[in-house]
Legacy VTK file of the C-alpha trace (Angstrom):
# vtk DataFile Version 3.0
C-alpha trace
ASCII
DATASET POLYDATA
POINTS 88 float
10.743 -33.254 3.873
8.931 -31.483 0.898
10.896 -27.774 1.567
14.414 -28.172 0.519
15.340 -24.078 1.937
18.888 -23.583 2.935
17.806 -21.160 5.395
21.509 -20.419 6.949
23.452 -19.669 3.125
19.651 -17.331 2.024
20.249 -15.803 5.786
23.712 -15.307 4.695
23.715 -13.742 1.227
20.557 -11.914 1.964
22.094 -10.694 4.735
25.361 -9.209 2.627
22.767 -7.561 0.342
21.456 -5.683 2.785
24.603 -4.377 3.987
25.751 -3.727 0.721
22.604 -2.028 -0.025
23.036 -0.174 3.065
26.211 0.542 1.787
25.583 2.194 -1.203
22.995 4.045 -0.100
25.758 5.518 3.224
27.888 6.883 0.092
25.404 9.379 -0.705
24.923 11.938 1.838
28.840 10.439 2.887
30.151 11.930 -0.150
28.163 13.494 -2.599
26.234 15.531 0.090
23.050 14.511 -1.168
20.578 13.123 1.024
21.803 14.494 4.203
19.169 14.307 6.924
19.238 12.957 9.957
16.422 10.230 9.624
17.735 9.213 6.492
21.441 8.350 7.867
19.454 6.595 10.685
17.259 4.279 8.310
21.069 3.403 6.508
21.882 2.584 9.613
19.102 0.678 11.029
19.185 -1.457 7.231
22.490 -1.765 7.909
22.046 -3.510 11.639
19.262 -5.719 9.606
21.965 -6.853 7.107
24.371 -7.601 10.338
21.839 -9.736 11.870
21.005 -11.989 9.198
24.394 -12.652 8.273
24.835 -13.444 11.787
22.097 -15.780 11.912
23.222 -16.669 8.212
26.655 -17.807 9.955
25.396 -19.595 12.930
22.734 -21.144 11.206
25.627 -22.764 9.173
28.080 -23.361 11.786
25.476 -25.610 13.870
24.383 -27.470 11.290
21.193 -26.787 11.688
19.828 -27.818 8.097
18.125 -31.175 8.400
18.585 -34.270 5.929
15.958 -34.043 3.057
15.414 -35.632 -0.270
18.629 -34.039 -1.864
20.795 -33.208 1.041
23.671 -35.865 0.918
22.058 -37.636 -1.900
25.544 -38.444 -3.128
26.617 -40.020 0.448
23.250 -42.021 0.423
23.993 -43.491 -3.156
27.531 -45.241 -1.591
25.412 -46.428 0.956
23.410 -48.277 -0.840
25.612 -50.284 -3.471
26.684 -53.659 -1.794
30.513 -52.679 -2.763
31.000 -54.924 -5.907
32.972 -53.693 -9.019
31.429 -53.665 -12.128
LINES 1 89
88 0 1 2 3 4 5 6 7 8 9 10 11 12 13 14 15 16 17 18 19 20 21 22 23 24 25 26 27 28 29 30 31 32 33 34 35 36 37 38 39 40 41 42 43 44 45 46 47 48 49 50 51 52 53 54 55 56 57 58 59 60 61 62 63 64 65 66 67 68 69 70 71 72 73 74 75 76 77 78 79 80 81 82 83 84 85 86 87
């Protein structure tokens, strides 16, 4: 397999990002009333649904075990495997 992605843990973090952005972005017309029009508290709110998703799909993604065996994944397990057992 030539991509080595971890598609669930970039779901996951890229996910919190958004909600975090999301976030920040809430605490002005929240607080500072700056900012405060309808569309714009809408578009926080539809980012922040985006950010919900992929960290949803981040977790589930992860949970399944859904990231195939490539050239690096479990290299470590693959290296016992292939020593016959005998000490040095």
């Amino acid at each position: 397999m030539v991509c080595e992605c971890q598609w669930g843990l970039s779901s996951l973090f890229f996910g919190l990002f958004i909600i975090l952005a999301a976030g920040v972005f809430t605490f002005f017309p929240a607080f500072l009333d700056m900012f405060d029009y309808p569309w714009y508290i809408e578009l926080c709110w539809l980012w922040f649904f985006i950010g919900c998703f992929f960290t949803a799909v981040g977790i589930i993604y992860e949970c399944a075990d859904c990231q195939p065996g490539g050239r690096w994944h479990n290299a470590k397990a693959r290296e016992g495997e292939a020593e016959d057992g005998a000490a040095p």
